[in-house]
GUGUNU-149853 format. One line per 4 residues: their letters; for each residue z, x negated, y of C-alpha. Coordinates in nm, 2 decimals. Each point is the difference from the previous one (the first is absolute). Example, Ala and Ser with C-alpha at 12.3 -4.5 7.8 and 13.67 -1.06 7.14 Angstrom:
AS) 0.78/-1.23/-0.45; -0.07/-0.14/0.34;
This chain:
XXXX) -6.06/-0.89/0.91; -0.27/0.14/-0.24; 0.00/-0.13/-0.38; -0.27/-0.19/-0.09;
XXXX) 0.05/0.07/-0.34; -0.03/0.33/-0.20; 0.20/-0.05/-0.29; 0.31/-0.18/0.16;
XXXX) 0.25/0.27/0.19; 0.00/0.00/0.32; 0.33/-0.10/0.20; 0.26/0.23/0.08;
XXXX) 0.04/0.05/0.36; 0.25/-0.17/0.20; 0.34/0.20/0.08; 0.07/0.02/0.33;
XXXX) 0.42/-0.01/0.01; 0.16/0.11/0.34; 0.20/-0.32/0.12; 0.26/0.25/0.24;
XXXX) 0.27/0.03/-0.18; 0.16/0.37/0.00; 0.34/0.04/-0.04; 0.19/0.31/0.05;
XXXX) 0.28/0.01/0.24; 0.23/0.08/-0.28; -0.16/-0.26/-0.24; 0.08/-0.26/0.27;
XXXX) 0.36/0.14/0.07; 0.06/0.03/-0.35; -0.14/-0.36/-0.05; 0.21/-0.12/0.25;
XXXX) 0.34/0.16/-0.11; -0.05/-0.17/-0.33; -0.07/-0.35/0.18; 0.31/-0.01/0.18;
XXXX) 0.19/0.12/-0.31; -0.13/-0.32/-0.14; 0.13/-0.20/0.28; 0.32/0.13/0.02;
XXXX) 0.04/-0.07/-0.40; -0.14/-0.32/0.06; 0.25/-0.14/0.28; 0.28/0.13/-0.24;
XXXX) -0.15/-0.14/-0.27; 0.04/0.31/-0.23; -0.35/0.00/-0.11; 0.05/-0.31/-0.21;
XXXX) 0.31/0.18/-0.16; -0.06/0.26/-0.30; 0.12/0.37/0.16; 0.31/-0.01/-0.20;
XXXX) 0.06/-0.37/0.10; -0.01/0.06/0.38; 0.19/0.33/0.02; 0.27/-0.19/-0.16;
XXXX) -0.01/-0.31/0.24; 0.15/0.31/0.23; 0.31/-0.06/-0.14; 0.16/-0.28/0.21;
XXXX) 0.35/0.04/-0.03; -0.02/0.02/-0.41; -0.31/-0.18/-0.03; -0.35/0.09/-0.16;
XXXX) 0.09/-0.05/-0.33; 0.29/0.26/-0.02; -0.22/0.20/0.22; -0.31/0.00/-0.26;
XXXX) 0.24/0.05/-0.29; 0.15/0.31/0.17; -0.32/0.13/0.08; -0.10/-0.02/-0.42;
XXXX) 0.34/0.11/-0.06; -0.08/0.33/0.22; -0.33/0.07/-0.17; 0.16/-0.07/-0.32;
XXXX) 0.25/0.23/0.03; -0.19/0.32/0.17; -0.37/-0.06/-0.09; -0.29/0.11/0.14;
XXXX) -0.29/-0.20/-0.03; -0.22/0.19/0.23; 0.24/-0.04/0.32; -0.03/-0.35/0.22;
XXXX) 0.30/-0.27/-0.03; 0.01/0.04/0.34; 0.20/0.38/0.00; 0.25/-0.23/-0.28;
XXXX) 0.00/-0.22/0.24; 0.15/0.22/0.26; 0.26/0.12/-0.21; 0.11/-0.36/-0.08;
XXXX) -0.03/-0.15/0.35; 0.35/0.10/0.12; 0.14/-0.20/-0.24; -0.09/-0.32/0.24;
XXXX) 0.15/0.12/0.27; 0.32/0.13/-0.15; 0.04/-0.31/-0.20; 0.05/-0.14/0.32;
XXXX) 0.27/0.18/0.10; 0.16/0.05/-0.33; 0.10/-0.33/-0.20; 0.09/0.24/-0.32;
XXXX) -0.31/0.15/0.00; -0.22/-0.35/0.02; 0.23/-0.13/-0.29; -0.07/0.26/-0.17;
XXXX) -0.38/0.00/0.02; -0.04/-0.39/0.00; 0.20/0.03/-0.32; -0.16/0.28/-0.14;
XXXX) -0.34/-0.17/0.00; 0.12/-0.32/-0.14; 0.13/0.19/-0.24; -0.34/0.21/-0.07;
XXXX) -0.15/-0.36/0.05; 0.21/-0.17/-0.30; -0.11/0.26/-0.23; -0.38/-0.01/0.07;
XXXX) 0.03/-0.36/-0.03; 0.15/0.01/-0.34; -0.23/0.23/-0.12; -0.32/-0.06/0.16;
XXXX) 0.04/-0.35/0.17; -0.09/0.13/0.36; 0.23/0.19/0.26; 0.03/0.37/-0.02;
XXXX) -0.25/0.09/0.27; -0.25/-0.22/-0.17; -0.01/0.19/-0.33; -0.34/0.11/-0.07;
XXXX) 0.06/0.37/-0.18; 0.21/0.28/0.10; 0.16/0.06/-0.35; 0.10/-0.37/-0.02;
XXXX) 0.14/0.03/0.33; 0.22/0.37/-0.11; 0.12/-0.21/-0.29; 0.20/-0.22/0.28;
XXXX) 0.12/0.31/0.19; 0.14/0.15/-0.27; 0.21/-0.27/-0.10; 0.16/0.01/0.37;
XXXX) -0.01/0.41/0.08; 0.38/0.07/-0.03; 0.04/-0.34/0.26; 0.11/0.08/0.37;
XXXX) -0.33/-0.16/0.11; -0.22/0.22/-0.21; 0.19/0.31/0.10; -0.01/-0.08/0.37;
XXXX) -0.32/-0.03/0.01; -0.11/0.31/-0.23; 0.20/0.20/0.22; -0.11/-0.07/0.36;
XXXX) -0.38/0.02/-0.13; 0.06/0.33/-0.09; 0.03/0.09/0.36; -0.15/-0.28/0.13;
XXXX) -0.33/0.07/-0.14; -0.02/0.36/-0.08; 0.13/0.11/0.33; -0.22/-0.20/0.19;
XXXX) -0.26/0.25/0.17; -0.25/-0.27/0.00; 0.00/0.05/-0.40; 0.00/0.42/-0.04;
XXXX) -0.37/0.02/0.09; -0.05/-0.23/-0.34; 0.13/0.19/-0.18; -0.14/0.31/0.14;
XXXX) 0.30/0.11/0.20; -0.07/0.16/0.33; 0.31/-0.07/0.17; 0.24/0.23/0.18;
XXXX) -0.11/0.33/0.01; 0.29/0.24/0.21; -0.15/-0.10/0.34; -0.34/0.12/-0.10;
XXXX) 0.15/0.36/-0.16; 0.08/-0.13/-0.34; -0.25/0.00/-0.34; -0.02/0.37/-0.03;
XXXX) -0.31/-0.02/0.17; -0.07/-0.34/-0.02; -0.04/-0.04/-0.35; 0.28/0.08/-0.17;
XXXX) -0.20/0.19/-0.29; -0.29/-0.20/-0.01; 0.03/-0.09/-0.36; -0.33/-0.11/-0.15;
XXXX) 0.13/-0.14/-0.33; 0.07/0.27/-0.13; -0.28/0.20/-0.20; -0.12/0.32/0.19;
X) 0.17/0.35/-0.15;
C-alpha cells in the first residue's frame, strides 16, 4: 500500500512467521522424558511434597517424620552443601528396612528422635527437622553426641556415605584404580596446586 502522506512513516512490513513447527528429534524426546517424569510424580503425588518431604515419606516402617529428621541429622553431621539429599538419603534408607527386622534398633531410632524432637521443641518451639539454621540445629546434636542414638548413627554414615561409589565422583574421586594399572599413570602426580618449581 503506498502512503499517501509524506511526512507520516510508512508501515512496517508484515512478518511472515512459518506456522510448521520444527522440533528436533531430541527436543521432542527430551520433551517427552520430562513429561512422563511429571506424570509419574504426579500419580505418586510427590510433586506436591517439598524434596526433603517426599524422600522421607519413603520411610514406611519408621515413618516420614523420623525419616526427615534422620535425613537433617545426616547432613548435620557430615555437611556438604553442594551434594543432593538424595546420596544422604541412601545412606539412611537401610535403617527402614532393618528397623523392621530389629525391634532394638527401631527403639532406638524412634526414641532418639523424640528425644532430638523434645529438645528442639524446648528451644525453638518446632521439631528438630523443622529448625530453620544449621547452627541452631548443631546446638541440639551436641547436647545428645555421647548418646547411643547419636553414635550409631555418626558411625554407619561414615561408611554409609563415604563408601558409596555413587558419592566419590563428588568429591573428585575416580574410583578404583588396580583393574585399570593403578595411578602411576593415571594421575597419580598430577598435582596442580602446587606452585610450579
Amino acid at each position: 500500500m503506498k502512503n499517501e502522506h509524506p511526512d507520516t512513516p510508512a508501515e512496517p512490513a508484515m512478518r511472515v512467521l512459518e506456522k510448521r513447527i520444527t522440533v528436533s528429534r531430541r527436543a521432542f524426546l527430551k520433551g517427552s522424558g520430562a513429561a512422563a517424569a511429571g506424570v509419574a510424580a504426579l500419580s505418586t503425588g510427590s510433586l506436591m511434597l517439598p524434596a526433603r518431604d517426599a524422600l522421607a515419606a519413603e520411610f514406611t516402617e519408621l515413618g516420614a517424620g523420623p525419616g526427615k529428621t534422620l535425613l537433617v541429622m545426616a547432613r548435620d553431621i557430615f555437611p556438604h552443601d553442594r551434594i543432593s539429599d538424595r546420596y544422604y538419603m541412601l545412606a539412611i534408607e537401610p535403617y527402614d528396612a532393618m528397623a523392621a527386622k530389629d525391634p532394638a534398633l527401631k527403639k532406638l531410632i524412634v526414641d532418639g528422635v523424640a528425644q532430638l524432637d523434645r529438645l528442639a521443641m524446648a528451644a525453638f518451639n518446632k521439631p528438630y527437622a523443622e529448625v530453620s539454621t544449621e547452627p541452631e540445629r548443631l546446638t541440639l546434636l551436641y547436647a545428645i553426641e555421647h548418646g547411643a542414638f547419636f553414635q550409631k548413627i555418626k558411625g554407619d554414615m561414615v561408611t554409609g556415605f563415604y563408601n558409596n561409589k555413587a558419592v566419590w565422583p563428588l568429591f573428585g574421586e575416580e574410583g578404583s584404580s588396580w583393574e585399570k594399572g593403578g595411578y602411576v599413570n593415571r594421575g597419580f602426580d598430577d598435582i596442580d596446586w602446587l606452585p610450579k618449581a
